[in-house]
C-alpha positions as CSV (number, residue, x, y, z in Angstrom):
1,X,0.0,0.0,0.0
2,X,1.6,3.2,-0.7
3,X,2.4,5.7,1.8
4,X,-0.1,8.5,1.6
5,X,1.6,12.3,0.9
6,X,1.6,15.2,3.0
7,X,-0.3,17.9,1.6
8,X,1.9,20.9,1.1
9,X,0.4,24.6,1.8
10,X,0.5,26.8,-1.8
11,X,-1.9,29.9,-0.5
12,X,-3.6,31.9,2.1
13,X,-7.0,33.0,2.0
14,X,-9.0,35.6,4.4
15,X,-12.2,36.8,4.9
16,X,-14.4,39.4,3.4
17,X,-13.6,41.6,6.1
18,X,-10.2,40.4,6.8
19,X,-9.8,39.2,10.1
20,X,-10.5,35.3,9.6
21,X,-8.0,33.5,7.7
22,X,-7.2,30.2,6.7
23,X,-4.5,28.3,4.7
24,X,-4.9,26.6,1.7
25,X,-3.2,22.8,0.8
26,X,-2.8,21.1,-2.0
27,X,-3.4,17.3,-1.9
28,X,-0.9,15.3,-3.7
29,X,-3.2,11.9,-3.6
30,X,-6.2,13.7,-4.3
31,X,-4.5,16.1,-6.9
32,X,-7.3,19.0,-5.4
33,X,-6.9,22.1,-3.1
34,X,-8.7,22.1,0.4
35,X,-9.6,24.3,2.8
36,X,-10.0,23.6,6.5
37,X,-12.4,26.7,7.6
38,X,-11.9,25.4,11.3
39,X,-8.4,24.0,12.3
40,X,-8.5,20.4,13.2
41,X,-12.3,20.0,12.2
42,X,-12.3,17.8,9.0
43,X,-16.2,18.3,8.3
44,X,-15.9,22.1,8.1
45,X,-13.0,21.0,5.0
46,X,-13.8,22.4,1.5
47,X,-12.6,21.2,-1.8
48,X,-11.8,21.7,-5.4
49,X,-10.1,21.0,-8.4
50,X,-8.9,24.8,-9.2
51,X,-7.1,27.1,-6.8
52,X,-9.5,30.0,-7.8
53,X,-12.9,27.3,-6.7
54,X,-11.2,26.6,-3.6
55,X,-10.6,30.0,-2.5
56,X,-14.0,31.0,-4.0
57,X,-15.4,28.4,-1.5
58,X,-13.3,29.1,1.3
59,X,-14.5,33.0,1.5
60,X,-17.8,32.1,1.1
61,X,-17.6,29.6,3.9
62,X,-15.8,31.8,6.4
63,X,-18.3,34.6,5.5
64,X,-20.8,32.1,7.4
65,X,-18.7,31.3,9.4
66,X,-18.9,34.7,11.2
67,X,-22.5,34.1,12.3
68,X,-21.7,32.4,15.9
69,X,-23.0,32.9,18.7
70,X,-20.5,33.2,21.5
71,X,-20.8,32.6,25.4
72,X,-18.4,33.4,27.5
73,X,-17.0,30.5,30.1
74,X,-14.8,29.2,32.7
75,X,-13.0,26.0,33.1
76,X,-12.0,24.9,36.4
77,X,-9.8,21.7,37.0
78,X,-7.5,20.0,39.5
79,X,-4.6,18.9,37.7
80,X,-3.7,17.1,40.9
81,X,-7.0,16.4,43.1
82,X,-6.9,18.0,46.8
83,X,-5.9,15.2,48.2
84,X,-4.1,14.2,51.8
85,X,-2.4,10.6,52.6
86,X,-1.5,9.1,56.1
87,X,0.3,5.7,56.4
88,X,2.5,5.4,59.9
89,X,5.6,6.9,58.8
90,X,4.5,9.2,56.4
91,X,2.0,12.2,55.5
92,X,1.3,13.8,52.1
93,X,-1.0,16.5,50.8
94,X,-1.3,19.1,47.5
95,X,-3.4,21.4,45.5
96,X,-2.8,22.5,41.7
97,X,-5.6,24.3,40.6
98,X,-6.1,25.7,37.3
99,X,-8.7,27.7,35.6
100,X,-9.1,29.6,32.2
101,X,-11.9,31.8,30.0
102,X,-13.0,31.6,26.5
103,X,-15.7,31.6,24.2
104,X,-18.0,29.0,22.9
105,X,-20.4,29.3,19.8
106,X,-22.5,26.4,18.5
107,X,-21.1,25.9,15.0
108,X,-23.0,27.5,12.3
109,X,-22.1,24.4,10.0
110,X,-22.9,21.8,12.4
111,X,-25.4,23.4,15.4
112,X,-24.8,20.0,17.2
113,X,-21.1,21.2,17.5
114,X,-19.5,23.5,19.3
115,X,-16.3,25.6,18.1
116,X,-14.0,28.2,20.8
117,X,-11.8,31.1,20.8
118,X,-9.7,32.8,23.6
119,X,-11.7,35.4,26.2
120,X,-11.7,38.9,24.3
121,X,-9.8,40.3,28.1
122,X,-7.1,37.8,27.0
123,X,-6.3,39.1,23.5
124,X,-3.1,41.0,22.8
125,X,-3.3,44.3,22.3
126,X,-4.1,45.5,19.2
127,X,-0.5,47.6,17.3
128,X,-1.3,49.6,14.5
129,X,-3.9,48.0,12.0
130,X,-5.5,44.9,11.8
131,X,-2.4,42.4,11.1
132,X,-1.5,38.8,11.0
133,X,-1.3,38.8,15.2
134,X,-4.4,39.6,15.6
135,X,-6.0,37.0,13.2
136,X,-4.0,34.4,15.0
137,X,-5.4,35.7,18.5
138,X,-9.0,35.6,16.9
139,X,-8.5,31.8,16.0
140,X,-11.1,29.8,16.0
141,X,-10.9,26.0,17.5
142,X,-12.5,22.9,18.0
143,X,-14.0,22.8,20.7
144,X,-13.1,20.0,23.7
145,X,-15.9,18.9,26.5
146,X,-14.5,19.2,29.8
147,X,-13.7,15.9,31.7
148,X,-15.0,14.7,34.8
149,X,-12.4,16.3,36.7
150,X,-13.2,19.7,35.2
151,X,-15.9,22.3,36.1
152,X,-17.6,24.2,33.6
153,X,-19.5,27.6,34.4
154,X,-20.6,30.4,32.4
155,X,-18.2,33.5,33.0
156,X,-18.8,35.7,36.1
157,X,-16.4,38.4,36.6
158,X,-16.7,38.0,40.3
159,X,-16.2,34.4,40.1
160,X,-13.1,34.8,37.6
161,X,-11.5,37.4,40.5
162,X,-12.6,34.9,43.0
163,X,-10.3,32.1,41.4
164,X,-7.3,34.5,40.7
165,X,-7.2,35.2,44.5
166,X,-7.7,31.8,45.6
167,X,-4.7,31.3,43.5
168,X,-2.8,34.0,44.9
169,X,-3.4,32.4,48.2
170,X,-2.2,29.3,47.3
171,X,1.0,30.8,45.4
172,X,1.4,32.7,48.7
173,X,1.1,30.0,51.6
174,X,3.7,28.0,49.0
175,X,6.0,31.1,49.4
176,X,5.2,30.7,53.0
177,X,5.7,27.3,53.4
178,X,9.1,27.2,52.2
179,X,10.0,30.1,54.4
180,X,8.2,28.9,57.1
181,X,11.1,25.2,56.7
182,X,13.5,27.1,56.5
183,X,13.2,29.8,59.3
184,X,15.6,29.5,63.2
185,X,12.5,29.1,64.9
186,X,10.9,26.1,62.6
187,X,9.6,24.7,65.4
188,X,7.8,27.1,67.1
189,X,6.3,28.2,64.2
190,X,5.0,24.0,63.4
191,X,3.7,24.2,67.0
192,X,1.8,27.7,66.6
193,X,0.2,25.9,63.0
194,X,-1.2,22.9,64.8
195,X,-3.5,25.5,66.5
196,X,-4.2,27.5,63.6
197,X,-2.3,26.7,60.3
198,X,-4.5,29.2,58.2
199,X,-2.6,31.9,60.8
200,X,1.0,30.5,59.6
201,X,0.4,30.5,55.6
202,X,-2.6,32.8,54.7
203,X,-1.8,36.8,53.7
204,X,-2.2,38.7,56.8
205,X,-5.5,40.3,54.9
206,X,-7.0,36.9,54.2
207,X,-6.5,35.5,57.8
């Protein structure tokens, strides 16, 4: 069976308005052009036997494809699950949270999908006229479910500035911690915690 070719990029094409983009590839098996108007989302492909048809196609698609319908949302997951473990000669505990925004439309080609695109508060700042950074920071994606270990809520910007200082704490009573080991009065300072460790490794603010 012969080894299938990589299709090799020969063009770019944009948007009526400019500020969607996507490449155009030749395939060598095929011998036609194709667009992918989504990255990684084979259905949303388009193809032709002309490089003029293709891009023809391909504005015409991601002309519709600026009809979504976006949502903002947050995505909250424990990499490594609060967890704490006691055997008789040892004890361990830890905490990695993590948490981003972004934006989810249903897909205007397939309404049982769902396509993404970074939080607008998270794009770089715009230098100059529209240009090929901003396009890329605009990119559209598939879109992934969360997993059973991730939470999914609709963006708050209370909740979003609630997380960011949970994770301050937690990046400060790290800080502390180490501090805290390796400080002249170490144990002192372990005896005052088992009264109150919040006291030992919260911000003097958040005690």
């Amino acid at each position: 069976m012969a080894r299938k070719l990589k299709p090799y990029k020969v063009d770019h094409v944009v948007s009526p308005n400019g500020l969607f983009g996507a490449d155009v590839f030749f395939d060598r098996d095929e011998k036609e052009f194709f667009v992918d108007i989504t990255p990684d989302d084979l259905d949303s492909r388009v193809r032709a036997d002309s490089l003029h048809e293709v891009k023809e196609l391909a504005r015409a698609a991601l002309q519709r494809a600026q009809s979504y319908e976006w949502t903002a949302f947050i995505i909250v997951s424990t990499s490594e699950p609060v967890w704490f473990r006691e055997s008789y000669h040892q004890c361990h505990a830890g905490l990695r949270l993590e948490f981003r925004r972004f934006e989810r439309s249903p897909n205007p080609a397939y309404p049982d999908r769902f396509v993404e695109r970074d939080h607008p508060l998270d794009l770089p700042t715009q230098e100059g006229p529209t240009t090929k950074r901003w396009r890329e920071a605009c990119a559209i994606r598939s879109y992934s479910a969360p997993s059973e270990e991730e939470v999914l809520l609709e963006y708050d910007q209370a909740a979003w500035d609630g997380l960011c200082a949970i994770s301050r704490i937690i990046g400060y009573a790290s800080e502390r911690l180490r501090s805290v080991l390796q400080s002249s009065e170490l144990k002192r300072l372990l005896r005052d915690a088992g009264d109150g460790p919040a006291a030992l490794l919260l911000p003097p603010g958040e005690r």
